[in-house]
Backbone as CSV, one residue per row, in Angstrom:
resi,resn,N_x,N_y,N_z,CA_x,CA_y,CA_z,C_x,C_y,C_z
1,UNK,-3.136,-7.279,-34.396,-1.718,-7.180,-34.152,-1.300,-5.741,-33.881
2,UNK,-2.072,-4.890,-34.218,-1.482,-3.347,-34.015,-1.254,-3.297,-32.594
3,UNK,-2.637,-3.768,-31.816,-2.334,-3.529,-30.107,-0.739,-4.008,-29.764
4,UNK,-0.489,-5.110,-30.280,1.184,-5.676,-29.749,2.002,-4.296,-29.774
5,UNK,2.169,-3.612,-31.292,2.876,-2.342,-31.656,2.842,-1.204,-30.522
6,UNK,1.870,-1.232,-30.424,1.308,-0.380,-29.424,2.149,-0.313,-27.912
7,UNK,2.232,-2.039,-27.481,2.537,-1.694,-26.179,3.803,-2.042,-26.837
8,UNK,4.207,-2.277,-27.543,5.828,-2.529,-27.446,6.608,-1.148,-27.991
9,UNK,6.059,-0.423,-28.042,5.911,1.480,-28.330,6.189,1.875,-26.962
10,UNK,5.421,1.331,-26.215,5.250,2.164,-24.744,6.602,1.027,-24.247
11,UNK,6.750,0.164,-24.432,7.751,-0.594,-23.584,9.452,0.173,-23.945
12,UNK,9.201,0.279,-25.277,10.830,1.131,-26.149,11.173,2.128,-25.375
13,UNK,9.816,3.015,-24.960,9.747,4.464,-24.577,10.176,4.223,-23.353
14,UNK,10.046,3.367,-22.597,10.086,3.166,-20.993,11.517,2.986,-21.221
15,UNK,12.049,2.436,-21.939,13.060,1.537,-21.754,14.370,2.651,-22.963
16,UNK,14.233,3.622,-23.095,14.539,4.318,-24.005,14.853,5.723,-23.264
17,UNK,13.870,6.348,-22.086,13.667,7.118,-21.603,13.822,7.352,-20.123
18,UNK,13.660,6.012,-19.067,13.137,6.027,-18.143,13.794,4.973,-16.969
19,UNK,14.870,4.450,-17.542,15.699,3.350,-16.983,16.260,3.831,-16.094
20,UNK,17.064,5.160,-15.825,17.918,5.751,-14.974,17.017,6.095,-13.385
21,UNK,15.864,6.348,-13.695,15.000,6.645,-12.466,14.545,5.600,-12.153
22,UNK,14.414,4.362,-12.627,13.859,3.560,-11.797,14.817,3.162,-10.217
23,UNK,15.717,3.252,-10.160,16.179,3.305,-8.735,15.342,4.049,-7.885
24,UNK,15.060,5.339,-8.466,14.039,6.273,-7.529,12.329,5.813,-7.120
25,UNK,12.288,5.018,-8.196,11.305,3.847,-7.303,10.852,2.860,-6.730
26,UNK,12.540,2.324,-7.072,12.927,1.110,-5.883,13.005,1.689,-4.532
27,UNK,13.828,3.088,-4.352,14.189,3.725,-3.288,12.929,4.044,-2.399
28,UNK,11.651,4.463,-3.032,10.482,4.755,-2.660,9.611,3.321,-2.052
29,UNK,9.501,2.499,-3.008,9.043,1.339,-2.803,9.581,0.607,-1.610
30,UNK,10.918,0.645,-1.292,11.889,0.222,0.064,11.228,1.061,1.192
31,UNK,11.261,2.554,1.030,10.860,3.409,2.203,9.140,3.176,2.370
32,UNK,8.515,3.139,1.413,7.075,1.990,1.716,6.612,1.090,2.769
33,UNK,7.942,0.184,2.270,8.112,-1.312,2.981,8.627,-1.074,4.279
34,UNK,9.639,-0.152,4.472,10.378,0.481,5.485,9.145,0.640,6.801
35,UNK,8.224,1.645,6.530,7.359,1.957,6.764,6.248,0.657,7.802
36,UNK,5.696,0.155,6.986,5.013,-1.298,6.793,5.246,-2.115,7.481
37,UNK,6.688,-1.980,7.949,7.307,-3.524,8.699,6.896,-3.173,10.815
38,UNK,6.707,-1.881,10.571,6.726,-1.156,12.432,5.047,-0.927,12.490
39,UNK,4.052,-1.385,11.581,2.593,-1.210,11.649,1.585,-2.832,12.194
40,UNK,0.644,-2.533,13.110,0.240,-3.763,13.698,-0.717,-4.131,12.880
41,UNK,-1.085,-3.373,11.996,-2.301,-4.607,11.056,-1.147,-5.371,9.799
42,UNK,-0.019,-5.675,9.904,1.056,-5.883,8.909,1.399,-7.240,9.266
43,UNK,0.611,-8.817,8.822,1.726,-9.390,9.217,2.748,-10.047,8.667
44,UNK,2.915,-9.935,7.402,4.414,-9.826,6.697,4.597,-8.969,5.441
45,UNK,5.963,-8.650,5.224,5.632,-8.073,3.827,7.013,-9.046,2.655
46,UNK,6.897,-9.260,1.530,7.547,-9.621,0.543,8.838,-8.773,0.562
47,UNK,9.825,-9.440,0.005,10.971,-8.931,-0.099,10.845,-8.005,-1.324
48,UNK,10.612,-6.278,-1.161,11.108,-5.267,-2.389,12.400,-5.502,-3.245
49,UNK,11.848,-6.186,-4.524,12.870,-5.982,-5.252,12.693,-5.215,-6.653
50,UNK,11.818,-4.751,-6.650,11.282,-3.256,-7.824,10.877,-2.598,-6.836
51,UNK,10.045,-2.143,-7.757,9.087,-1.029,-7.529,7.592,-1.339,-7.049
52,UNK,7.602,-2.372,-7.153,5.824,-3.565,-6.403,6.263,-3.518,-4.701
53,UNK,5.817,-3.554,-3.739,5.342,-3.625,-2.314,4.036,-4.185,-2.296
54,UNK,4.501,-5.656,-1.697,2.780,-7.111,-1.373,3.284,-7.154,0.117
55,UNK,2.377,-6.613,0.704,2.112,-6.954,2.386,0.843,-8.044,2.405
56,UNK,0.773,-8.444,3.817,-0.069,-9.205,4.217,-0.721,-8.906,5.302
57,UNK,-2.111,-8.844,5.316,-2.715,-8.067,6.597,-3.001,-9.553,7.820
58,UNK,-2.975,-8.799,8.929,-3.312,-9.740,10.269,-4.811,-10.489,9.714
59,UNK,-5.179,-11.428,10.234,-6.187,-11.952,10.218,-7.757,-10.696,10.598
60,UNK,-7.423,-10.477,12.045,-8.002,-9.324,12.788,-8.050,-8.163,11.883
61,UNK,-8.003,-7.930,10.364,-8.288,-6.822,9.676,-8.691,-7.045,8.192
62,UNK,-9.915,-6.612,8.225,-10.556,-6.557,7.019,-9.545,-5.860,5.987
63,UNK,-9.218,-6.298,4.521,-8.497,-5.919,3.825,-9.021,-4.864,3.126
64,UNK,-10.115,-4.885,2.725,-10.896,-3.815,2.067,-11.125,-2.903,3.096
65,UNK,-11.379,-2.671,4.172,-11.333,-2.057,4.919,-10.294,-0.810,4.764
66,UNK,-8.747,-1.331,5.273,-7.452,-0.922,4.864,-7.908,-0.121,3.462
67,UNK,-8.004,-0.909,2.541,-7.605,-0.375,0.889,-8.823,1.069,0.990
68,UNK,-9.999,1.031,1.891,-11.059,2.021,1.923,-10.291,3.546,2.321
69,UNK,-9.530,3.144,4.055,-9.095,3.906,4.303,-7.618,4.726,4.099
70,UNK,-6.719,3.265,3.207,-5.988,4.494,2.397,-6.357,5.095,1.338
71,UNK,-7.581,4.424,0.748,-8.446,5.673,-0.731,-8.530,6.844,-0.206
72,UNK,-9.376,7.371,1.161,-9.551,7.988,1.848,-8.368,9.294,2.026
73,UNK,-7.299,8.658,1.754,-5.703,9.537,2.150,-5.111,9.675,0.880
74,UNK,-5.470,9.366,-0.554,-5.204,9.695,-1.449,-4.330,8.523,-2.021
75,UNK,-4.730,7.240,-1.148,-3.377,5.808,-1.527,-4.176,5.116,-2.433
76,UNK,-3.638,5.059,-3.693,-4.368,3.624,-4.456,-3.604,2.627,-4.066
77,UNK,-4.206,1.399,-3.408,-3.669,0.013,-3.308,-4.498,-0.741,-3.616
78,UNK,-4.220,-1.755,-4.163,-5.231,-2.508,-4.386,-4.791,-4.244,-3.728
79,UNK,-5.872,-4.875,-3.504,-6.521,-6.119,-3.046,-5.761,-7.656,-4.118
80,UNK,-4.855,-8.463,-3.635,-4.574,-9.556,-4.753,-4.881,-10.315,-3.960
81,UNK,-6.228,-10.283,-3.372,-7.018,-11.534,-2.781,-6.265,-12.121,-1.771
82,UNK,-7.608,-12.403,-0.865,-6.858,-12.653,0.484,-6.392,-11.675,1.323
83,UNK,-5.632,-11.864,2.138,-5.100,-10.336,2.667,-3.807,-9.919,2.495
84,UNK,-3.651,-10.342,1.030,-2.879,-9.428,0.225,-3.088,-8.240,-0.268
85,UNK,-1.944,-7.314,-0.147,-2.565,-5.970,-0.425,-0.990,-5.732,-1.527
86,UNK,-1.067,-4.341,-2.662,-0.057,-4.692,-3.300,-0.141,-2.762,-3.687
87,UNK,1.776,-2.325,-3.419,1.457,-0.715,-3.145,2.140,-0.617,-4.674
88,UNK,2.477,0.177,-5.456,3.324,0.349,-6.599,3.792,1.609,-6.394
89,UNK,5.042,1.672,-6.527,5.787,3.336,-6.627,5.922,3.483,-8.252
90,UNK,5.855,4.509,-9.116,5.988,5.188,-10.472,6.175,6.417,-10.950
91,UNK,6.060,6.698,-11.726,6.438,7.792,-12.500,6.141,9.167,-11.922
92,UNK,4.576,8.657,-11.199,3.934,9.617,-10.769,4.393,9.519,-9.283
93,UNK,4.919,8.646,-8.732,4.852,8.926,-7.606,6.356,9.490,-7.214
94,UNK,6.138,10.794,-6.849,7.948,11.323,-6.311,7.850,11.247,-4.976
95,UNK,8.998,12.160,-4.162,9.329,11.687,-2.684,7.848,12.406,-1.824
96,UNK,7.950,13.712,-2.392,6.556,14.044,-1.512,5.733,13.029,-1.496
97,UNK,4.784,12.306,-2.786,3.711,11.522,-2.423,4.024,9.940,-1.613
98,UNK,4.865,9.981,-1.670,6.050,8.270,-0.616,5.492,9.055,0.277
99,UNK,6.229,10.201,0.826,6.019,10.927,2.248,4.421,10.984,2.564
100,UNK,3.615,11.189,1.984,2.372,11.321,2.259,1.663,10.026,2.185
101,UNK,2.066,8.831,1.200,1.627,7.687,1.514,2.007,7.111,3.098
102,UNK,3.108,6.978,3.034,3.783,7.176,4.695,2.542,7.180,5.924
103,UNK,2.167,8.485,5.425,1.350,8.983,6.360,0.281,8.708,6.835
104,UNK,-0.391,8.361,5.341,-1.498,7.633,5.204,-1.826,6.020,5.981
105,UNK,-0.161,5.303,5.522,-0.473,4.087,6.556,-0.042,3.993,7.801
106,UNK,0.083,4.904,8.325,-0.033,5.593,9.861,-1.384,5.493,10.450
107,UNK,-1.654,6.525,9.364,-2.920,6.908,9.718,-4.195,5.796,9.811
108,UNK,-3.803,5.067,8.712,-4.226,3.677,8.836,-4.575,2.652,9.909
109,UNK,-3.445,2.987,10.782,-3.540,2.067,11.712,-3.924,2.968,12.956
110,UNK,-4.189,4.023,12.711,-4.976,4.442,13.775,-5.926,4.077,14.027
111,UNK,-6.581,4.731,12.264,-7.993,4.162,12.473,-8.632,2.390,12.443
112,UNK,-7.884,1.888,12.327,-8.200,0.431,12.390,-8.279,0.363,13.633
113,UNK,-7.477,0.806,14.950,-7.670,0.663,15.893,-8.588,1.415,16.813
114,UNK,-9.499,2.978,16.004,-10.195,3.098,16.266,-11.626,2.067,16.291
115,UNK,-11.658,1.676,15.260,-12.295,0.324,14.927,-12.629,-0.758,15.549
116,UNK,-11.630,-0.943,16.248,-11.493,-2.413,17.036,-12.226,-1.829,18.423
117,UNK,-11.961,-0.567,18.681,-12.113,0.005,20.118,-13.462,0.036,20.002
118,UNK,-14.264,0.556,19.115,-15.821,0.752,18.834,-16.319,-0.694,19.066
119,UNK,-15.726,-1.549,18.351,-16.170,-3.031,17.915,-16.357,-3.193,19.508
120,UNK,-15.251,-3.303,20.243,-15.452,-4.004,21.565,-16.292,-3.249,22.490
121,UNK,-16.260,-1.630,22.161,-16.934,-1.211,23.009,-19.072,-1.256,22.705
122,UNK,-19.072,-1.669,21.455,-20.312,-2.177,21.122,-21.114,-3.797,21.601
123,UNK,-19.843,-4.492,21.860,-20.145,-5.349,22.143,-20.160,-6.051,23.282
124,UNK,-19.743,-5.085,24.177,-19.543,-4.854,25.564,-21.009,-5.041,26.174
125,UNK,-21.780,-5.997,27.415,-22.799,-5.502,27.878,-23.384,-4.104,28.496
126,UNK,-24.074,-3.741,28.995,-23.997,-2.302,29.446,-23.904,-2.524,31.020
127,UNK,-23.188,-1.618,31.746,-22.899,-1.546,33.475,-21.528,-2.566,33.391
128,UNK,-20.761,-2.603,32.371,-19.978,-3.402,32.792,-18.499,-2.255,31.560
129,UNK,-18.079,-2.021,32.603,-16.497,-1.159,31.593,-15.635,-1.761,31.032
């Protein structure tokens, strides 16, 4: 029973301390989603109503793939099976790192489409462009 104490310690503290900023990671979590909705490996995302962001990737894109190359950019996202992908804004995350996640799933879809370009151009016969 101590573990219960424990998190209901950390829940008081959240909830004691930390209530007033959570707008600032709804606000983040929106500009996320913001983000997300103008990207072609995206094909839907959940309605933001915290601080959680669940997109859904195109068929045409490996999900782990994605989650590799935003590790790569400093993005933890993680995988809720399928090609669900799920972003979280927090404590730690202020406007700079939004801005740089941003960037990251930009960057994202570059390289996915570097990807696709290799794919086809590998699988291309040869003498034929």
């Amino acid at each position: 029973m101590r573990q219960a104490g424990f998190l209901a310690a950390a829940g008081l503290y959240g909830l004691e301390h930390n209530i007033d900023r959570l707008k600032d990671d709804h606000r983040r979590a929106v500009q996320l989603s913001n983000k997300l909705s103008g990207l072609p490996y995206v094909a839907s995302i959940a309605p933001v109503e915290s601080n959680i962001v669940i997109f859904y990737v195109v068929e045409s894109v490996d999900p782990n793939r994605l989650l590799a190359i935003l590790g790569e950019h400093g993005v933890k996202a993680c995988s809720m099976g399928g090609s669900s992908i799920r972003l979280v804004t927090h404590l730690d995350v202020d406007d700079e790192a939004a801005d740089r996640a941003c960037h990251a799933l930009e960057a994202a879809a570059a390289a996915i489409s570097l990807d696709k370009l290799a794919c086809t151009l590998a699988t291309k016969p040869h003498g034929y462009g």
